[in-house]
N, C-alpha and C positions, 0 to 999 in steps of 0.2 A: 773634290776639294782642290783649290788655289794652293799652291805654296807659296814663293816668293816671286813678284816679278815686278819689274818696274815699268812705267809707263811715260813716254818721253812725247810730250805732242807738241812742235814747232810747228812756228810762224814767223811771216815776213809780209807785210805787208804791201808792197809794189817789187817784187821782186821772184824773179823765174827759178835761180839756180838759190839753195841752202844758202843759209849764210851762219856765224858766229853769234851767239847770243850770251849775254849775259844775266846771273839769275837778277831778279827781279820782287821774289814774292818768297815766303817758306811759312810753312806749316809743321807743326811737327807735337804731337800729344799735346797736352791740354790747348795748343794755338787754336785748333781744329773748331774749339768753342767761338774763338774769336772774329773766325775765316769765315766761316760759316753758316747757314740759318737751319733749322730745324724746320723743316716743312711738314704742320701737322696739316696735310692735306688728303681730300678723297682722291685715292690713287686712281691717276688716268688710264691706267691698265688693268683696272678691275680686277686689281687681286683680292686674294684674302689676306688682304692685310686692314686692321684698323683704323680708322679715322677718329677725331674729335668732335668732327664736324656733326651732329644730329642727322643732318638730311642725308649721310650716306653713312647706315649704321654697319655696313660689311666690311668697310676698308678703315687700315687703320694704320696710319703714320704720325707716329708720336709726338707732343712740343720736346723740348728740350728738359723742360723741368721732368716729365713723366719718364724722360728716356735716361735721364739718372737716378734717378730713384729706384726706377727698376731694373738697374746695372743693365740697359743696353748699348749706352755707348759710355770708355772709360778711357781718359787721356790719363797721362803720365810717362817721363822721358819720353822716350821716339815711340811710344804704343800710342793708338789710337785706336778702340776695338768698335765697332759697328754692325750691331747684330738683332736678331730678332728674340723674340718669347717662346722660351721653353720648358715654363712650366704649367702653362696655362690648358685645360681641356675646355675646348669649347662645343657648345649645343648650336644647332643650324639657326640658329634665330639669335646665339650671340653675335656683337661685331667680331671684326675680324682677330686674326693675331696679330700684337704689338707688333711694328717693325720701324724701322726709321729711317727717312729720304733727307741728306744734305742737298744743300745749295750755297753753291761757294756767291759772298757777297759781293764779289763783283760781275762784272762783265768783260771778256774776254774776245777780241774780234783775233785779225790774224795775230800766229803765237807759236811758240812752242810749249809742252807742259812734261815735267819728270814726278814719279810717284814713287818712296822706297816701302814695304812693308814686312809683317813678320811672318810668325809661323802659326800654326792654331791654338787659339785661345782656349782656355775653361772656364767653366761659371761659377766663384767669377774671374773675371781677368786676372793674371798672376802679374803684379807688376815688373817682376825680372824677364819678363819675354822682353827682348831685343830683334831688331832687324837683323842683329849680327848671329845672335848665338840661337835663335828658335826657326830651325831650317826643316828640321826631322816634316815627315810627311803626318797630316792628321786624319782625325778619323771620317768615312763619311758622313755627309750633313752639314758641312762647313762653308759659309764662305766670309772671307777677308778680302780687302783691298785697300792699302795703303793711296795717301796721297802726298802730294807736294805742294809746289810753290805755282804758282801763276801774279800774269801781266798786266798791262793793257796794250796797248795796238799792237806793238809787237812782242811776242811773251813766248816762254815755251815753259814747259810743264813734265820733268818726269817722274815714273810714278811706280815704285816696287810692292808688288803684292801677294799675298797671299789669300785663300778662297777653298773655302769644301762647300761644295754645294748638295745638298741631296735632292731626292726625288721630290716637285714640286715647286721648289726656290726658282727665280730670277733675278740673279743679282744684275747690275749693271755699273758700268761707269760710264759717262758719255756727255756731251755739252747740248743746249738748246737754246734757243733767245726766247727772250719776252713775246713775240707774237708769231708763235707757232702757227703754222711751216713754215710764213715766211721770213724770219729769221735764221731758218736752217736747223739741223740736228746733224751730228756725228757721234755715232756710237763706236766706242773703242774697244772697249770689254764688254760681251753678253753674252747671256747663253741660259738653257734653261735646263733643269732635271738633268743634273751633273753630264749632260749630253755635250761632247767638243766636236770640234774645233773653233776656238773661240771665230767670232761673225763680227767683220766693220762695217757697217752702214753710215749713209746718208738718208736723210730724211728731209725732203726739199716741197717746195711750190713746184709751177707747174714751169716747164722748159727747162729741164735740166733731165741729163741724160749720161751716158758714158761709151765710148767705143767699145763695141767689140773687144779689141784686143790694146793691151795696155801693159805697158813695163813692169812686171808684175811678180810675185809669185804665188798668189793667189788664186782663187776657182772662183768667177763672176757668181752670183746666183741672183743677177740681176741687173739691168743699163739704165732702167729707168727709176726716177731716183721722186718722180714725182709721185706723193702721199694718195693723190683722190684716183688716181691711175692704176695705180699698183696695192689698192687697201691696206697704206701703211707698210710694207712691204719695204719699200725702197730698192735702193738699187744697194745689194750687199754682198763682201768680199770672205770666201773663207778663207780661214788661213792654210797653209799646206804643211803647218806643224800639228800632229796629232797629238801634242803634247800645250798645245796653247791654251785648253781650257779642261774642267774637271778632274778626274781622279789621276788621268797622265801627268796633269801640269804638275798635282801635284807630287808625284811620285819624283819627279824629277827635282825636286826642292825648289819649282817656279822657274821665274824669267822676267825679263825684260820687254814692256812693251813701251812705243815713242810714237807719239801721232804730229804731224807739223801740217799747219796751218796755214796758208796762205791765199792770197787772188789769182792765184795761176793751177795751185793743184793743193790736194792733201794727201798727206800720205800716213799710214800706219805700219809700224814695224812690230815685230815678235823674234827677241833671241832667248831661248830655251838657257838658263842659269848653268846646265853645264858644258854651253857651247865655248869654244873658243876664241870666238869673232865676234865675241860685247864689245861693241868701243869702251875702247877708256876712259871717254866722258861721261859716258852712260851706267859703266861699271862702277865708278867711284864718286856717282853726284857730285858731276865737279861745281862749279861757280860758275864755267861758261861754259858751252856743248857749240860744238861744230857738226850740223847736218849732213853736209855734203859729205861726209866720212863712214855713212851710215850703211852705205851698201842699200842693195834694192829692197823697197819694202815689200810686206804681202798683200798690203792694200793700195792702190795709187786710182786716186778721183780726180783726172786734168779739167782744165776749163774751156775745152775747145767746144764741147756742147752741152756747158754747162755755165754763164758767168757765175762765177765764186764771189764776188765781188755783189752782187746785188741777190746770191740766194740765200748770203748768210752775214750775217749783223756778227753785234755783240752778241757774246754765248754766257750763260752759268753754268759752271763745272758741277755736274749733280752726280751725288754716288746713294746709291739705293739698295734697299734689299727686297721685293717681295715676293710673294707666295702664290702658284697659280696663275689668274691673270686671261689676257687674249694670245697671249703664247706658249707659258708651261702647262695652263689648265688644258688647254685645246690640243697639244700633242702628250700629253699625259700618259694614254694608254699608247699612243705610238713610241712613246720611247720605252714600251716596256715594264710601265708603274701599272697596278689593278687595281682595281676600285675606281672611286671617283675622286680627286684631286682635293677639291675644296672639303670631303668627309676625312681625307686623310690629315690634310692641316689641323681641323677640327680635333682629331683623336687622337693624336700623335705627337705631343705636345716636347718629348724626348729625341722625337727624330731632330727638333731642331737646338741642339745642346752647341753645336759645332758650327752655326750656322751665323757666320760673320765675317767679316773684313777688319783685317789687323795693319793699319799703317801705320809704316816708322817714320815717313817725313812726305811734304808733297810739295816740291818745286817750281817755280815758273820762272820763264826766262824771254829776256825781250833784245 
């Protein structure tokens, strides 16, 4: 499970060194409706998750109408909860379980992005959970993730969250464009079967790559960043806080994550909520954040063999929950789960009580 952390992802648009941003964009409980689209689409990741669509009766990502009705996502003050179905027993030939994929309405090129969120939800949402006062650690099977504010050309976004994920979920948060890969993906938050250290990837066309060795504090577990080369894979950074994703994150009452955007590099940060080195822009979601005071991230993707500039457009900020999939289904029993992944979604309708993303506000700044 996530507890709290935030999520800061700057951008600059022609420009090498950080620069100052101002907010630009906020979200925050019921806005999320507004910000937002409801993507009742067949999940690209072939989870178990549901769809509307007929032609793909396994997956299942809710509209918006379906997904209030049956309390899985609930704005109110700074809560914003986004969660999946957990009451439903399903037979192998039902579709999938309920889950729901945002898609923020605009478009996003270089940026920065900040997210605040709370602490774990119950079914249903308590409307007194706060970002401020719901910190305590929840139970496994959870996952949350707050968002913020976002831009356009120049924008930054951060982003505090919380998340329990149990065995089988794949939450994500991460941007994409309209014409995949070649618009780019960066993933800032993922991770599958409550397994950390949260993973930043790039998901790119072809000629884009990374050094060796890079200003970092991260662990490469990958240079090449191109999709048909590396089967999706990408080129991706762990973090070297063993606290940046699942039951650690959230023991610690969460953290802070900031990803910044630009044509020369992107970078991703992680400070653990009870370190002492959160900037203060970052800490208190101020109105403007200054980059360059961020200290070294755990992810840095430069552009010397990579142009940034022509491997990534506009992006949608998408935050998602699903089940299984081409990544939690396929290490399943390597992390540890028995049985089969997709029988346990199926039968285990309880395991997913806890299993959502709680944001208090979601930022962007240009």
């Amino acid at each position: 499970m996530f507890s709290r952390a935030a999520l800061v992802l700057a951008g600059l648009a022609a420009r090498t060194l950080a620069a100052t941003y101002g907010q630009a964009d906020s979200f925050e409980g019921a806005g999320f409706y507004d910000g937002f689209t409801f993507m009742a689409i067949s999940d690209p990741t072939e989870g178990r998750v549901r769809t509307l669509i007929p032609t793909y009766p396994y997956r299942n990502y809710v509209d918006r109408a379906t997904a209030v009705s049956q309390n899985l996502t609930y704005g109110s003050g700074d809560t914003f909860i986004l969660r999946a179905d957990s009451t439903t027993t399903l037979a192998a030939s039902d579709p999938g379980r309920n889950s729901v994929r945002l898609q923020s309405n605009k478009l996003y090129n270089t940026h920065v992005t900040m997210c605040a969120s709370v602490g774990a939800a119950v079914s249903p949402p308590r409307a007194t959970l706060t970002r401020r006062s719901a910190l305590t650690a929840g139970t496994s099977g959870t996952c949350r993730r707050d968002a913020g504010e976002r831009a356009s050309s120049r924008d930054a976004l951060v982003w505090l969250i919380r998340m329990s994920c149990p065995r089988s979920t794949w939450p994500a948060l991460w941007e994409f464009g309209p014409d995949w890969p070649n618009d780019g993906e960066v993933d800032i938050l993922e991770g599958v079967n409550d397994h950390g250290p949260n993973q930043a990837t790039l998901h790119t066309s072809a000629n884009c790559a990374m050094p060796a060795t890079r200003d970092m504090t991260g662990t490469s577990t990958g240079n090449n960043c191109d999709v048909n080369e590396t089967g999706n894979s990408g080129c991706g950074v762990q973090s070297d806080s063993s606290s940046s994703y699942g039951p650690a994150f959230n023991a610690i009452g969460g953290g802070f994550y900031a990803m910044e955007r630009t044509n020369s590099f992107i970078k991703v940060w992680f400070w653990p909520r009870n370190s002492g080195s959160i900037p203060s822009d970052v800490l208190s979601g101020a109105t403007s954040v200054t980059t360059d005071s961020w200290g070294t991230p755990f992810a840095y993707f430069p552009s010397q063999s990579c142009d940034l500039s022509t491997h990534f457009s506009g992006n949608n900020i998408i935050i998602n929950l699903t089940l299984c999939g081409v990544w939690a289904g396929v290490v399943f029993n390597a992390d540890g789960c028995p049985g089969d992944c997709v029988t346990y979604v199926n039968q285990n309708p309880g395991a997913f009580a806890n299993a959502y993303f709680d944001v208090a506000w979601l930022k962007v700044y240009q």
